[in-house]
Steps between C-alpha positions, in 0.01 A plus 500: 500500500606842389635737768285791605665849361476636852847263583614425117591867436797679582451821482865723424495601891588112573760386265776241547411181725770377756571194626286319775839416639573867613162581616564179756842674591335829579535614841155381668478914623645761492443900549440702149484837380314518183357777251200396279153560442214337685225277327147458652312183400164578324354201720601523810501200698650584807211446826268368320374173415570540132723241320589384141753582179493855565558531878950546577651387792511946561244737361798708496856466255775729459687491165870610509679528210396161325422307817154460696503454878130439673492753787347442863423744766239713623196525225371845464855628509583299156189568344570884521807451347365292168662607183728725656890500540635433827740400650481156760669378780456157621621111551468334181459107496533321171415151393493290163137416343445333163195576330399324182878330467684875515682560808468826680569678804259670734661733694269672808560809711399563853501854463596727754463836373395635187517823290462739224823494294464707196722568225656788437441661168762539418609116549193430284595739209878279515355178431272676216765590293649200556148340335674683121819267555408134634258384231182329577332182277134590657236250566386177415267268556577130531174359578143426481338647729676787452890506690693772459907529510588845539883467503536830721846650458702605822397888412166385480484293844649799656268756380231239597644489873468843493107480548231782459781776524659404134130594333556868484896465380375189181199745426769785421643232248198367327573670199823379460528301203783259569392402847085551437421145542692418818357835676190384376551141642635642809156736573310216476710347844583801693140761384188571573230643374687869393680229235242343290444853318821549403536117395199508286645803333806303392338209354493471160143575250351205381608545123844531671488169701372327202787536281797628707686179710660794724147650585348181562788398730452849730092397464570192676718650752264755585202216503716295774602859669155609510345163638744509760364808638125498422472100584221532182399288247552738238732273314511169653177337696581362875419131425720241310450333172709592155578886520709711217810656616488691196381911609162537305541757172249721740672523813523860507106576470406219759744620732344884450127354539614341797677815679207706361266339693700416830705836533287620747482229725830254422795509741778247532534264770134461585273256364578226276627151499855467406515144537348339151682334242533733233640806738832605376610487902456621786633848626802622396464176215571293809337134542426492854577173611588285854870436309745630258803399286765733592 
């Protein structure tokens, strides 16, 4: 039987996997200082009764760099902090799992404090220019339902790290030809709602899309940025079954029907279902799950 997505993808935030050997030679804890940004599950399972595929061992993760770690501690304190950089302190614990024959690592955090860490701009507006010189393949699917690989450069991870604060500095580079489609990419992890405009603007016209592989490419990007932050079914629908990973020709005018009619109303983070097949991820493109490979 076919893997579920949810644990067969690998999104570009998890990369390389190392060997079951090391995780068994990791220290059993040990006290950790760690800058990320926190992920809140969309079903939260924690005190209540509720149980199945899409409960964690944590509602709560942290993603460093290209790592996950599950994160423990006092409840309302990490759900204030969802989506946001900070910065943890805390014994970590790690163990090997194996899940569907690949073997993984889930590390967990017993965190004793926890907070803000932003970015400076300045540090931000570095690892943008450094998005014109490390080149970037964009993404692909490798799966029905839909699994996407999105093969995140280093710049990329970093500016993704960087949380809600790099939206104002990739917004003042939307425009930029050479680096469009990674800004674009980028909005759709770290924006909110002041970034679908400006995304919808770039995308190509329909005529465009149809005949132009370069527009079609920046179409698609913008379709898997835009999903990420609107968690609509504007493009893809939320159940399985055999979905195209090709952008439609008419991307651009669904996407501006759909903003339209939920300007008024829409704002990021609340509402929605994040966990269905055909999502391109979760948060900052980040699979939330109890393990990961690096």
């Amino acid at each position: 039987m076919r893997a579920p997505c949810f644990y067969t993808c690998i999104p570009g935030l998890l990369l390389a996997l190392v060997s079951l050997c090391t995780a068994q030679n990791a220290p059993a804890s040990q006290t950790v200082n760690l800058a990320g940004i926190v992920l809140v599950s969309d079903h939260p399972c924690a005190g209540s009764s509720s149980s199945g595929p899409s409960c964690r061992a944590s509602d709560f993760a942290l993603i460093s760099g290209r790592t996950t770690y599950l994160l423990y501690g006092d409840l309302p304190t990490l759900q204030k902090f969802g989506r946001q950089r900070v910065k943890v302190t805390g014994a970590l614990e790690q163990e090997p799992v194996e899940s569907y024959g690949t073997h993984l690592i889930r590390r967990k955090i017993t965190v004793r404090s926890i907070d803000t860490a932003e970015m400076q701009t300045s540090e931000i507006e570095r690892f943008v220019q450094q998005l014109n010189v490390v080149p970037w393949r964009g993404p692909q699917n490798y799966g029905s339902p839909l699994c996407w690989d999105f093969a995140f450069t280093d710049p990329m991870v970093n500016i993704l790290q960087a949380g809600r604060s790099a939206q104002d500095v990739l917004l003042r580079h939307i425009s930029d030809a050479n680096i469009r489609d990674q800004v674009i990419m980028l909005l759709g992890g770290v924006g909110d709602e002041n970034a679908i405009e400006p995304i919808i603007d770039a995308m190509a016209d329909s005529d465009e899309s149809r005949f132009d592989p370069k527009a079609k490419r920046l179409d698609l990007i913008a379709d898997l940025a835009l999903t990420n932050i609107t968690v609509s079914t504007v493009i893809w629908h939320h159940g399985g079954g055999i979905t195209d990973d090709r952008p439609p020709d008419d991307s651009k005018t669904r996407w501006m029907k759909w903003w339209n009619e939920n300007e008024g109303s829409f704002k990021a983070g609340v509402g929605g279902d994040r966990l269905y097949v055909n999502y391109p991820n979760y948060g900052i493109y980040a699979q939330f799950g109890d393990a990961s490979a690096r």
